[in-house]
C-alpha positions as CSV (number, residue, x, y, z in Angstrom):
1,X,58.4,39.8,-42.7
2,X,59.5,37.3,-40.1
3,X,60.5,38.5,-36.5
4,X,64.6,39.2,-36.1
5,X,66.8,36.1,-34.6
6,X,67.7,38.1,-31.7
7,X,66.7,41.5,-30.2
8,X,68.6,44.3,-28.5
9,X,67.9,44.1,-25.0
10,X,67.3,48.3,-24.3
11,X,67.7,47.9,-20.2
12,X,70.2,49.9,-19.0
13,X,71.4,47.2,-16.3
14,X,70.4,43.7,-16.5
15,X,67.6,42.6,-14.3
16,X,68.7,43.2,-10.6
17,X,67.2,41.6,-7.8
18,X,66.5,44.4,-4.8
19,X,65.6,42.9,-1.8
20,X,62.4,44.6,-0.8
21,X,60.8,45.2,-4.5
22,X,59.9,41.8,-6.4
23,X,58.8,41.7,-10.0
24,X,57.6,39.1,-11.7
25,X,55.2,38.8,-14.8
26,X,52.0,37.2,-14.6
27,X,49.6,36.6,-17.5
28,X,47.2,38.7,-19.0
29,X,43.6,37.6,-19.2
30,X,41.2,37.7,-22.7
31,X,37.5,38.5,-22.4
32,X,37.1,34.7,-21.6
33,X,39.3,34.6,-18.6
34,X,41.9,32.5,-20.0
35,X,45.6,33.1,-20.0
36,X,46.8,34.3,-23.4
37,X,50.0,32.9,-24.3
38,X,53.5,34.7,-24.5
39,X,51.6,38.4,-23.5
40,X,51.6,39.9,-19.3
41,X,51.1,42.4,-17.3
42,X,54.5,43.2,-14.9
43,X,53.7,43.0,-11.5
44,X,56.1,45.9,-9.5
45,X,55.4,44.9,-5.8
46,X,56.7,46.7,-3.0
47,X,57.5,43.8,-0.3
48,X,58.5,45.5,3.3
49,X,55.2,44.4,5.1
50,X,56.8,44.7,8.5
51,X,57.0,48.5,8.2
52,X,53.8,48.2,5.9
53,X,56.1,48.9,2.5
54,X,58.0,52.2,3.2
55,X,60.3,52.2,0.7
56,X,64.4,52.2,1.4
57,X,66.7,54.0,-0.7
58,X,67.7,50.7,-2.1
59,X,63.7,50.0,-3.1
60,X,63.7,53.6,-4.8
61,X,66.2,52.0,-6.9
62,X,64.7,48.7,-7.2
63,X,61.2,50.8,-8.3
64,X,63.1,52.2,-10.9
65,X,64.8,49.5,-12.1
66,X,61.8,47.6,-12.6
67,X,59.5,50.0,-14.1
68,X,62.4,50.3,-16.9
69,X,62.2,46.9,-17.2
70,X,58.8,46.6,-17.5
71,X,58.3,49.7,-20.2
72,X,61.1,48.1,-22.4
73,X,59.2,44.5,-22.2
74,X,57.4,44.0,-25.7
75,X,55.4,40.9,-24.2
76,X,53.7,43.7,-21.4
77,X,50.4,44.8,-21.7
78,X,50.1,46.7,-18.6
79,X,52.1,47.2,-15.5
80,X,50.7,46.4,-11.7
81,X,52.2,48.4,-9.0
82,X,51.1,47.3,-5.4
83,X,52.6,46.4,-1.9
84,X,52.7,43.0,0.2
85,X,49.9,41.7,2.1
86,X,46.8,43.6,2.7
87,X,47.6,46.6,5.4
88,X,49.7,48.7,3.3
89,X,50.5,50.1,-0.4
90,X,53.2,52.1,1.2
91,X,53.1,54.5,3.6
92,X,56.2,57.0,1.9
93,X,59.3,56.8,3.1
94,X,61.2,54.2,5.8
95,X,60.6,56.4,8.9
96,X,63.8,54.5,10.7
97,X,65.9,55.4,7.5
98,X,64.3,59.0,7.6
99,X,65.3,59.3,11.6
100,X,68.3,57.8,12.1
101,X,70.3,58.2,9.0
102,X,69.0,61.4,6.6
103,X,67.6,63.7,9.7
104,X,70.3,66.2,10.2
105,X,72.1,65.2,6.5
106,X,70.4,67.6,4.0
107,X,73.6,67.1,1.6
108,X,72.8,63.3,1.7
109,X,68.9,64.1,1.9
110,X,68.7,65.5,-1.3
111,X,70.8,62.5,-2.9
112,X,67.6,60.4,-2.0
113,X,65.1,62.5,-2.7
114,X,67.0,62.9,-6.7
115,X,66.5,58.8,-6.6
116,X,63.0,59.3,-5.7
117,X,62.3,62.1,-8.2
118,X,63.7,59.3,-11.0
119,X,61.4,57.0,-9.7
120,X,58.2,59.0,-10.2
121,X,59.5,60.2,-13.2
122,X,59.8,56.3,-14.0
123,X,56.3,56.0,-13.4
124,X,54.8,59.1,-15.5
125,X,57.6,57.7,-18.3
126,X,56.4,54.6,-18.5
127,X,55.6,52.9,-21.9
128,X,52.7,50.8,-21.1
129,X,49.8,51.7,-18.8
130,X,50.4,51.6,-14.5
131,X,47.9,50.2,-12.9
132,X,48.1,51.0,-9.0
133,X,46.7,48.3,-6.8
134,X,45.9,49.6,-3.3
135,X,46.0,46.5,-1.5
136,X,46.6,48.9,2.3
137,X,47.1,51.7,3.3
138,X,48.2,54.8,0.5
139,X,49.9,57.4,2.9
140,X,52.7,60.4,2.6
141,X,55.1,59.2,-0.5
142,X,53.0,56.0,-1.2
143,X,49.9,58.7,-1.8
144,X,52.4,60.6,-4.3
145,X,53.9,57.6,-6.3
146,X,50.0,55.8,-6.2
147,X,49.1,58.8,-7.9
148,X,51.9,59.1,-10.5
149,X,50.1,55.5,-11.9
150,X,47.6,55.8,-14.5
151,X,44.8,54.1,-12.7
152,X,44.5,53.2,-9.0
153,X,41.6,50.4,-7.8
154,X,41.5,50.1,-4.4
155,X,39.7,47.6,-1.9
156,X,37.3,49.4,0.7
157,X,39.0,49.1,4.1
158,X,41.7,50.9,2.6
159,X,42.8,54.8,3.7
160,X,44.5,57.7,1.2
161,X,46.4,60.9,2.7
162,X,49.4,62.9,3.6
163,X,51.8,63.3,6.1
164,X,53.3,66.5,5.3
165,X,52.9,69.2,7.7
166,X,52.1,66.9,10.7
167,X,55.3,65.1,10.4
168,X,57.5,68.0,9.5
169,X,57.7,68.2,5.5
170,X,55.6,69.3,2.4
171,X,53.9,66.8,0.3
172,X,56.1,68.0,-2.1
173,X,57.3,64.9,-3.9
174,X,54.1,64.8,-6.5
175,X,50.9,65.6,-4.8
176,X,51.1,69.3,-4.7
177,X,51.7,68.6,-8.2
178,X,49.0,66.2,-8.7
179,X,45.8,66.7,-6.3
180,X,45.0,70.3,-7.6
181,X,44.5,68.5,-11.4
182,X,42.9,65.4,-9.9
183,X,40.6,66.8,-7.6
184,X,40.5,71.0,-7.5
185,X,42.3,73.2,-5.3
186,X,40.5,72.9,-2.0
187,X,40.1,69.6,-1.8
188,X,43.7,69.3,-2.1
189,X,44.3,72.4,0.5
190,X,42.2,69.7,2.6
191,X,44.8,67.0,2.0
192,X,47.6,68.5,1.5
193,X,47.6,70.5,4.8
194,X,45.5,69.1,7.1
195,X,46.6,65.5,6.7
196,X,43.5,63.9,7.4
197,X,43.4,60.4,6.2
198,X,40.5,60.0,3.6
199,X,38.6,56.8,3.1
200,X,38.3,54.6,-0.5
201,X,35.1,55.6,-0.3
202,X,35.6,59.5,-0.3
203,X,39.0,58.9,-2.2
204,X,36.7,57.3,-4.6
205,X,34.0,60.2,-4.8
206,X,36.5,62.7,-5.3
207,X,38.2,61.2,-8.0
208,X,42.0,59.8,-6.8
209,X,40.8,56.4,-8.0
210,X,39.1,54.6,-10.6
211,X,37.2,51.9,-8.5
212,X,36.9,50.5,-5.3
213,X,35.5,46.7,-4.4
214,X,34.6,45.5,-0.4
215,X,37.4,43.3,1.1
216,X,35.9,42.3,4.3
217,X,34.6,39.0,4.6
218,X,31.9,38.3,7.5
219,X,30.0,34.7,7.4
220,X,31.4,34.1,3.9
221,X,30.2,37.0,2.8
222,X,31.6,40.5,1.4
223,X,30.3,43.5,2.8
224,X,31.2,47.2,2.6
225,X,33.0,48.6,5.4
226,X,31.0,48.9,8.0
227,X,32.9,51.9,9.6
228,X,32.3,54.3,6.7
229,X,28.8,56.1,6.2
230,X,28.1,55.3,2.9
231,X,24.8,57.6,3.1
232,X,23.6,60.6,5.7
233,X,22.0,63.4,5.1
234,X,23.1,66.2,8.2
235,X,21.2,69.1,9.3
236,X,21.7,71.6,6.5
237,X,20.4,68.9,3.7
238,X,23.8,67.7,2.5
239,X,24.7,64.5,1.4
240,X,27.3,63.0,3.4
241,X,28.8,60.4,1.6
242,X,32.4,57.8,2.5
243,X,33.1,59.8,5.6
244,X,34.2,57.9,8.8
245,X,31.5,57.1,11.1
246,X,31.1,58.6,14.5
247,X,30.1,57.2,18.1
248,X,28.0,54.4,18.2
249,X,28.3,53.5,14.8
250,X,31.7,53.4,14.6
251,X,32.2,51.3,17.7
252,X,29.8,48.7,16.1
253,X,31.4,49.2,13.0
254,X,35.0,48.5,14.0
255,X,33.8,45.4,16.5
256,X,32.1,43.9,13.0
257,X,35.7,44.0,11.3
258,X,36.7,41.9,14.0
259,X,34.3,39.5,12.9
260,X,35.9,39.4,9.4
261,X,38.6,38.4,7.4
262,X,40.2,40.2,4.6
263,X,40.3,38.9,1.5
264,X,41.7,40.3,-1.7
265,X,40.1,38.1,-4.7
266,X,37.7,40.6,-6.0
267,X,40.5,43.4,-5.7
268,X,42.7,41.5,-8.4
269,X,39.0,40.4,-10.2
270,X,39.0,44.4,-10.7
271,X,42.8,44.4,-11.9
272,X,43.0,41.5,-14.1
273,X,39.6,43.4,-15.8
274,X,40.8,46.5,-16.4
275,X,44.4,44.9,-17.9
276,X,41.8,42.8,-20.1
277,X,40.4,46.0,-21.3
278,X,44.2,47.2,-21.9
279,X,44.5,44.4,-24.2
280,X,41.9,44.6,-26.6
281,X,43.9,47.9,-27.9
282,X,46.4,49.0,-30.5
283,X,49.6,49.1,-28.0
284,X,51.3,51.8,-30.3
285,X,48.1,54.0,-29.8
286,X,47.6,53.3,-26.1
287,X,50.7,54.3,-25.4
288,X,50.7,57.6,-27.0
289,X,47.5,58.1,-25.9
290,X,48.5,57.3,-22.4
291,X,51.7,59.6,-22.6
292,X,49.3,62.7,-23.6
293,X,46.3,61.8,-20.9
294,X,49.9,62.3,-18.4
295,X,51.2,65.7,-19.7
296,X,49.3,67.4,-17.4
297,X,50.5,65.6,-14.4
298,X,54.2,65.3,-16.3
299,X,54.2,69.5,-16.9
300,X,53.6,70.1,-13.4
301,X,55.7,67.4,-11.8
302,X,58.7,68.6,-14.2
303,X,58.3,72.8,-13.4
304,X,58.6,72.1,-9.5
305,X,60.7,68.8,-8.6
306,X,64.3,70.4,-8.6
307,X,63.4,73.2,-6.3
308,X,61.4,70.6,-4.3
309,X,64.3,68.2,-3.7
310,X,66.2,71.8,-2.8
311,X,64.2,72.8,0.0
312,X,63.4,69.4,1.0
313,X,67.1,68.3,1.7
314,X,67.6,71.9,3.7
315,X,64.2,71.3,5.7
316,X,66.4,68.4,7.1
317,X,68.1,70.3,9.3
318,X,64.8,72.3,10.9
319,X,61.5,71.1,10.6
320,X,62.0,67.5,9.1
321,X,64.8,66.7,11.6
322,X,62.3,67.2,14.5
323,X,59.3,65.7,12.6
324,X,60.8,62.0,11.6
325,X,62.6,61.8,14.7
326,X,59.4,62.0,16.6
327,X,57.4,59.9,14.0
328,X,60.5,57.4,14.9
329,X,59.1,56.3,18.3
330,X,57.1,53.3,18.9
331,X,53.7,52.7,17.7
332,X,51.3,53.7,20.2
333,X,53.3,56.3,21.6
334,X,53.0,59.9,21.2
335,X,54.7,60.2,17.5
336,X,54.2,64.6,17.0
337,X,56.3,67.2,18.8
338,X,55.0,69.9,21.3
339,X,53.6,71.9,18.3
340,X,52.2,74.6,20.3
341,X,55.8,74.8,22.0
342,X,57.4,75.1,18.7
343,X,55.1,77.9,17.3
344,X,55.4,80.1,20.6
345,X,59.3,79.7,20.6
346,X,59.6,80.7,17.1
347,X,57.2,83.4,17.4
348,X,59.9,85.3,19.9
349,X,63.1,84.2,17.6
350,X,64.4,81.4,19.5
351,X,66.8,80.0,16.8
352,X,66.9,76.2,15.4
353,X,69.2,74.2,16.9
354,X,70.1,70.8,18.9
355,X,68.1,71.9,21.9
356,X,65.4,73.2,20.4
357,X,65.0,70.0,18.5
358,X,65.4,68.1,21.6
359,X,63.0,69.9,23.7
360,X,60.3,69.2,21.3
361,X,60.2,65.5,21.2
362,X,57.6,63.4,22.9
363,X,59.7,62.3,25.1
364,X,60.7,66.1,26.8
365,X,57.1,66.3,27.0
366,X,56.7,63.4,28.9
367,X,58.9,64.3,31.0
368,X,57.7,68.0,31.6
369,X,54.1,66.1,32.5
């Protein structure tokens, strides 16, 4: 039976261009390296570098937008999702948004944070398989929407965690959801409340992502990073394995990626081999089992995200409001409030309000000093 003249186009908007999120196909590779004609993967690329690819409210829409596009595209194989450059996936939300326009709103807060609960849902609804390339940093919302993907590769220099308590929220948009399944409840207590970045390496070990290749370049050469133990054995006979150096080592570490250059080539090597993989598959039969392999993820994700978005748009007016305001100054400044000062003020009833808020920003305790 010959293919139909024309097809119904199933987008719900045509394509829209939203500055900040670029999509663009790119084509998929055989088991020969060549191009195959008239078959791609969708490349979904988050492209704020400057504040290393926080998302805006328009991006959330732009996400969404695109990974509709790219499920309902019969000529994609697999989808890409990644940031610009090489510093950052995302790092969650747009901290100047956050401060400056939602702290203070929770009416308008949780009108966002609905967008953002369609975009992950966008992302565990997808049609085709998400690949997540962790080309930077994978921090707060980028940590929750990296792990809605399918698959995440990322290169070696890069760093996973959450943001949630130490900045005045929950990591409640996914990876309260997701890290218990992915990598067992203590591990994600670890995360989740200490917000402690993780490297690839331990990332890796634990299980939040498939693979991860070197990206540092020194004398034409890749090399792992050189500030990550990659093997130590401590007192008590454990392994130690991807944890941060210490001391010595690290200073020698961090003056060798000085030396270096980043380069990304065996990164979207890793990529365009897995989406080769991908291809040499029924696509009816990956994609249901890809929708199954999610149900886990999709079952908790659906149970919690209405009562998230709740308390998260009324934590705006506590908590949050003090949190992104103070994550809002300058980099190399102080970015936490007094936390100590807010724990002993609560602890004798002092009530929320504008001066409260106020005397816990790094700037009051500047001042005090």
């Amino acid at each position: 039976m010959n293919a139909p003249e024309t097809l119904n186009d199933h987008n719900l908007v045509p394509q829209a261009i939203v500055p900040g999120v670029l999509y663009e196909k790119r084509p998929v590779k055989d088991n020969k390296g060549a191009d195959v004609p008239g078959l791609y993967n969708a490349w979904i690329t988050l492209d704020n570098p400057k504040q290393y690819n926080s998302y805006t409210t328009d991006m959330v829409k732009g996400v969404i937008l695109a990974f509709r596009q790219a499920s309902s595209s019969r000529d994609v194989v697999a989808v890409v999702f990644t940031g610009s450059g090489d510093k950052a996936f995302c790092t969650g939300g747009n901290t100047k948004e956050y401060a400056e326009y939602y702290a203070g709103n929770p009416q308008e807060y949780r009108q966002y944070m609905r967008l953002f609960n369609d975009m992950v849902s966008g992302i565990l609804g997808c049609d085709k398989p998400v690949i997540c390339r962790v080309n930077g940093m994978r921090i707060g919302g980028g940590q929750e929407i990296g792990m809605a993907c399918d698959f995440s590769i990322a290169h070696d220099l890069v760093k996973f965690g959450q943001a949630g308590p130490k900045h005045g929220s929950a990591a409640i948009g996914g990876a309260t959801d997701f890290l218990p399944l992915m990598i067992g409840c203590e591990r994600a207590m670890e995360t989740g409340m200490l917000c402690e970045p993780w490297t690839a390496h331990k990332s890796y070990r634990l299980g939040v992502c498939l693979d991860i290749v070197p990206a540092l370049k020194v004398d034409g050469k890749f090399i792992a990073n050189p500030t990550v133990e990659l093997e130590y054995t401590d007192e008590f006979g454990r392994i130690i394995h991807g944890e941060m150096k210490t001391g010595e080592a690290l200073a020698a570490g961090k003056e060798l990626l000085k030396k270096g250059e980043v380069d990304l080539s065996l990164l979207d090597a890793k990529i365009d081999e897995l989406a080769t993989k991908l291809l040499y598959t029924f696509p009816d039969c990956t994609t249901k089992s890809v929708e199954e392999l999610r149900k886990p993820k999709l079952a908790a994700w659906n149970l919690n995200k209405e009562n998230s978005r709740a308390w998260l748009a009324n934590n705006m007016m506590t908590e949050a409001r003090a949190g992104f305001r103070a994550f809002n100054e300058p980099v190399g400044r102080d970015r936490e409030i007094d936390f100590i000062d807010l724990r002993q003020k609560l602890a004798v009833g002092t009530p929320w309000s504008d001066e409260l808020t106020e005397s816990l920003m790094p700037a009051a305790r500047a001042a005090a000093e």
